[in-house]
C-alpha positions as a printed NumPy array, in Angstrom:
array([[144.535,  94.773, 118.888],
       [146.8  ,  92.003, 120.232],
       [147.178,  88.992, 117.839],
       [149.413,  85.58 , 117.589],
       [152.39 ,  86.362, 115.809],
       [152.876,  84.278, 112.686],
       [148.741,  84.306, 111.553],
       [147.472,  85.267, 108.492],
       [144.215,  87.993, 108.167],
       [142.82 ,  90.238, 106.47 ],
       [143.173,  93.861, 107.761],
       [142.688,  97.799, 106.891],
       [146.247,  98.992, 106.229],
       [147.223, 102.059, 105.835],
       [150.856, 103.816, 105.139],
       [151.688, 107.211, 105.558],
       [155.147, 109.742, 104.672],
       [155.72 , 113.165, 104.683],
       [156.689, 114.533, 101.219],
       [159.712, 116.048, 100.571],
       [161.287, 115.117, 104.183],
       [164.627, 114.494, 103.333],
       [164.827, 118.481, 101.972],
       [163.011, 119.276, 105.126],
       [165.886, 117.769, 106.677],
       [168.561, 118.97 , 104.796],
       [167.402, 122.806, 105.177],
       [166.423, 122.556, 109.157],
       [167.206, 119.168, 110.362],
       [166.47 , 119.771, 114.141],
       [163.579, 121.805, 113.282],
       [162.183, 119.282, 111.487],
       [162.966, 116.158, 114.168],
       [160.893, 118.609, 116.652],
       [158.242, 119.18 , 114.519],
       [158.17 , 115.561, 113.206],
       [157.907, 114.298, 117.226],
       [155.276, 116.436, 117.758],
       [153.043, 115.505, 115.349],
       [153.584, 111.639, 116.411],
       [152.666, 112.715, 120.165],
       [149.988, 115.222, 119.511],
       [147.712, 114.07 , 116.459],
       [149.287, 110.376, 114.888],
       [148.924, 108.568, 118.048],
       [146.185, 109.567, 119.89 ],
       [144.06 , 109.668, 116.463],
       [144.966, 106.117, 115.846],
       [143.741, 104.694, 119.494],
       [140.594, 107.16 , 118.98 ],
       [139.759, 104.449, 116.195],
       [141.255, 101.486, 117.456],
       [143.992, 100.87 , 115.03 ],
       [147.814,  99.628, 115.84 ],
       [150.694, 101.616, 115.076],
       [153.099,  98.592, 113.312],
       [156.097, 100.985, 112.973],
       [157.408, 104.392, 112.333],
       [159.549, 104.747, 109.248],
       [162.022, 107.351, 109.279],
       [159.563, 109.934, 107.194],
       [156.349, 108.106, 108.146],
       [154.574, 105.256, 109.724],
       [152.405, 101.684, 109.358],
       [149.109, 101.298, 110.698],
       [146.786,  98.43 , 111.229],
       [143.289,  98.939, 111.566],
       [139.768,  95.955, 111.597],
       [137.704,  97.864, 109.265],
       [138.085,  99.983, 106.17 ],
       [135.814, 102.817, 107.774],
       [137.964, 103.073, 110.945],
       [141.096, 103.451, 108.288],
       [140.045, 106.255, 106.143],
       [137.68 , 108.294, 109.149],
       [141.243, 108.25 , 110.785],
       [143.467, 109.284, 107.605],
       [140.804, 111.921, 107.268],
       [141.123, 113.362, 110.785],
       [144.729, 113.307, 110.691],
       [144.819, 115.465, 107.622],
       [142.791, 117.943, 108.926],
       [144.985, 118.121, 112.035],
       [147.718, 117.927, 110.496],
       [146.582, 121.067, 108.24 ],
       [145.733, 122.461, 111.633],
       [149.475, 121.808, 112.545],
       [150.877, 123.417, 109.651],
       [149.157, 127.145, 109.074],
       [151.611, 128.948, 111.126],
       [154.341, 127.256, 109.056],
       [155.45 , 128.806, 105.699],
       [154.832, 126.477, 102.805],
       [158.241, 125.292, 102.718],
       [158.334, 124.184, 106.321],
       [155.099, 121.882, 106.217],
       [154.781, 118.74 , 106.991],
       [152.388, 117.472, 104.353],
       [151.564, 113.723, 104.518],
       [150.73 , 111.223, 101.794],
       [148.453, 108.232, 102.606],
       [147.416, 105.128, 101.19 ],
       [145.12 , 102.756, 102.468],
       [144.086,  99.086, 101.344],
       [141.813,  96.424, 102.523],
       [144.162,  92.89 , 102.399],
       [144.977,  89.757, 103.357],
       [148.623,  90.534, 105.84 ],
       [150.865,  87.973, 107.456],
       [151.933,  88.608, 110.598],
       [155.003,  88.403, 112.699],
       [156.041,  90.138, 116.13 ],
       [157.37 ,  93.109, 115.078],
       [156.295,  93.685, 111.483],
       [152.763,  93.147, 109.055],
       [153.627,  91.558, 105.297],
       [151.732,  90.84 , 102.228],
       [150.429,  92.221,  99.287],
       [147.53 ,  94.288, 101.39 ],
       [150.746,  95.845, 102.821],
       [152.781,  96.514,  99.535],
       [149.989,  98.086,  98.072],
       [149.231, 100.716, 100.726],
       [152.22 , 101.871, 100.392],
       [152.635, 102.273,  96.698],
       [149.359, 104.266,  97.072],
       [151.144, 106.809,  99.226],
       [153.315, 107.289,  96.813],
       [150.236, 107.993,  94.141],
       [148.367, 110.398,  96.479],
       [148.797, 114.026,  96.578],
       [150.798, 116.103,  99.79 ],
       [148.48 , 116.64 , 101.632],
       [146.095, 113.565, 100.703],
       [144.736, 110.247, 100.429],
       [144.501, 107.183,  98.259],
       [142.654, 104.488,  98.26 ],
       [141.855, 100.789,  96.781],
       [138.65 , 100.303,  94.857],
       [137.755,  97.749,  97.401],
       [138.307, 100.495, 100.324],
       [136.087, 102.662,  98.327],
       [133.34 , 100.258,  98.371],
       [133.412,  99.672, 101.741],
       [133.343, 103.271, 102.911],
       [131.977, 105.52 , 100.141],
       [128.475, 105.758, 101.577],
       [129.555, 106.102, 104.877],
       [132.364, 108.61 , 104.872],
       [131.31 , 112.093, 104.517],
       [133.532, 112.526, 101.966],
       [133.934, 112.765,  98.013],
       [136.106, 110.108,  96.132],
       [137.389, 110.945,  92.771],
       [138.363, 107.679,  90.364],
       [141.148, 107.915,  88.925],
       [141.778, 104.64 ,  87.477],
       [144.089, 102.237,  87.505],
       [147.379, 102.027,  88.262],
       [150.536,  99.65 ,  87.677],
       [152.536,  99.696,  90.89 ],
       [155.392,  97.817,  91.584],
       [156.078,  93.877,  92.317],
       [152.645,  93.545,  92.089],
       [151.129,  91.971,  88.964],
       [147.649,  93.229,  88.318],
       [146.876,  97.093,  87.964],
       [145.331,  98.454,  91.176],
       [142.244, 100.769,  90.791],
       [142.9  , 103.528,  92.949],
       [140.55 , 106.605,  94.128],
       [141.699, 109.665,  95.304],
       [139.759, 110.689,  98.551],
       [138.662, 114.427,  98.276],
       [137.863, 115.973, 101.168],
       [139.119, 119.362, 101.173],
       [141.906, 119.932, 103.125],
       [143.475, 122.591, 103.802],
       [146.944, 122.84 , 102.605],
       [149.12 , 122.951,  98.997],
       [150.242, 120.096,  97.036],
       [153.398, 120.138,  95.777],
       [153.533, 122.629,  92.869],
       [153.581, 119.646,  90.669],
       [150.691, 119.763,  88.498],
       [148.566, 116.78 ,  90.294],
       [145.441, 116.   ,  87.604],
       [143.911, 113.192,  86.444],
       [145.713, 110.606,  84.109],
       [144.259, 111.885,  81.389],
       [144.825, 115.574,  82.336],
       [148.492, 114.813,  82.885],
       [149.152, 114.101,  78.904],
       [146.6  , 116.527,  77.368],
       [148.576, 119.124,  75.753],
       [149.204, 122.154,  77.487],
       [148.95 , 126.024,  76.59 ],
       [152.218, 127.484,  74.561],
       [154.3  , 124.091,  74.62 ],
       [156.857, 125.476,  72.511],
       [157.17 , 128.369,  75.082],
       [157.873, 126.1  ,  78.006],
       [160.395, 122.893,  78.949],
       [158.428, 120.262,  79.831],
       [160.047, 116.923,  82.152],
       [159.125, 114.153,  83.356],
       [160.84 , 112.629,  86.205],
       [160.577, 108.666,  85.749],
       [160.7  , 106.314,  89.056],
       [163.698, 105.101,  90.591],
       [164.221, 101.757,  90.514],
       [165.721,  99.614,  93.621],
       [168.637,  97.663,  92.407],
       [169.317,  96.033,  96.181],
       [168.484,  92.71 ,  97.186],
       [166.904,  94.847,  99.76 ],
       [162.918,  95.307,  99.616],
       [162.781,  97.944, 102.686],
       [165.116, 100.253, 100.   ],
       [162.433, 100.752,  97.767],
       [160.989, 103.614, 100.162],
       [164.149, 104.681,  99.972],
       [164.313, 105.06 ,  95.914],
       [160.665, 106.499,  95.935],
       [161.554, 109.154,  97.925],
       [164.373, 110.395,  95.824],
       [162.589, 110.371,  92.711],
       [159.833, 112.599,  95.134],
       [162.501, 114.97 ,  96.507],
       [163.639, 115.547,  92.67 ],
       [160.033, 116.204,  91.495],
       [160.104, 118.696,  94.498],
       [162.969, 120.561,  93.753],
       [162.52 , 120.789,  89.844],
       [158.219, 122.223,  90.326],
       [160.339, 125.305,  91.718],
       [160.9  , 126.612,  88.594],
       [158.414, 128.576,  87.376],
       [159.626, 128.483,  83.81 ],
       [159.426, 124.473,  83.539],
       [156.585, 122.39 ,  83.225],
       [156.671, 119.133,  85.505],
       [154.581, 116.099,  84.603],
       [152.976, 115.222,  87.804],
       [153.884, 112.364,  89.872],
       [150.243, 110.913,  89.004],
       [151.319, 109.953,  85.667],
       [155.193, 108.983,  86.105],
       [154.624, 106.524,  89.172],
       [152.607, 104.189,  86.889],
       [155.619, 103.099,  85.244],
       [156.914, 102.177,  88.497],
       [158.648,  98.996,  88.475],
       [158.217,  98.906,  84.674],
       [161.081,  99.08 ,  82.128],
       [161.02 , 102.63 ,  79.888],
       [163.146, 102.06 ,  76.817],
       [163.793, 106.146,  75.789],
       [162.841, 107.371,  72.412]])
């Protein structure tokens, strides 16, 4: 998938991190560089040339892919999962790698080394949406694929992500994989602010987005990933209830005034 550099077109996109890596890191860093290699070698590249996508870059948790059709995009996000799960069952829960992944069908511009654009900015904010392990996708993904993918999609509305100025309807792609989610509760929307049993019995907080005050773009990964290491560390305790990361990510890039 060679092109001119410099050319606009539109393109399958999809983003990809592993939650919680920088705690991996900090508890087994070596263990966790090995592991994170050999999931690149074994499963992330040869699943992406099995359907013909481009590998743009690896970030340091995760990596940018490329592909010509929505369908070639999510079949591969959903093959990686289950390898990935695969990968993972001799592991105990808090060694896994679990990935998030966001896909979206866009217009990119590209250069030689890099993809940019709006189709790009929002596959990545839908990483940051889906559930570890899972995927996300754009309403227009969904139309393309959802009668071809053996898979069920669950809506779950829309969603103001940052730097981009119209809410982005997002669907949650359900297709069973093995594997835990964070021990966030990880609902619905709506779920996420219905009240819950005993509130007076148990804290409840909510862990609102980090915002990037660089000049710096490429930082904003950087600031979503802390706010998703915090959520992380805080669903440990049993005794608290955390609002999931569904619900405080769509005030991402929004200002909160506290009441």
């Amino acid at each position: 998938m060679d092109h001119p550099p410099n050319q606009r077109r539109p393109a399958a996109i999809l983003a990809a991190d592993i939650a919680g890596f920088s705690r991996l890191m900090n508890e087994d860093g070596l263990s966790t560089v090995n592991d994170w290699q050999s999931a690149r070698a074994d499963i992330i590249k040869p699943k992406i040339a099995e359907f013909s996508g481009r590998i743009v870059k690896h970030t340091g948790d995760g990596f940018l892919v490329e592909f010509s059709t929505a369908t070639e995009a999510v079949k591969c996000a959903v093959e990686m999962q289950r390898n990935f799960a695969e990968f993972n069952k001799d592991y105990p829960e808090n060694r896994r790698m679990n990935f998030r992944m966001g896909i979206n069908l866009g217009e990119i511009t590209v250069d030689q080394d890099d993809i940019h654009g709006d189709g790009v900015n929002i596959a990545a904010r839908l990483e940051s949406i889906a559930d570890a392990p899972g995927i996300c996708v754009t309403s227009h993904v969904y139309g393309h694929v959802h009668k071809i993918v053996d898979c069920p999609f669950e809506d779950i509305g829309e969603h103001q992500v940052k730097n981009i100025a119209k809410p982005v309807h997002v669907y949650h792609v359900k297709c069973g994989f093995p594997g835990h989610a964070n021990n966030i509760v990880a609902t619905t929307a709506a779920e996420d602010f219905a009240p819950s049993p005993a509130p007076t019995e148990i804290p409840s907080i909510a862990v609102l987005p980090f915002d990037n005050m660089s000049a710096d773009p490429g930082q904003d990964f950087f600031a979503d990933g802390l706010t998703e290491d915090i959520l992380t560390q805080l669903s440990k305790f049993g005794n608290l209830f955390v609002v999931s990361r569904n619900s405080t990510f769509t005030y991402n890039g929004k200002a909160v005034r506290a009441t």
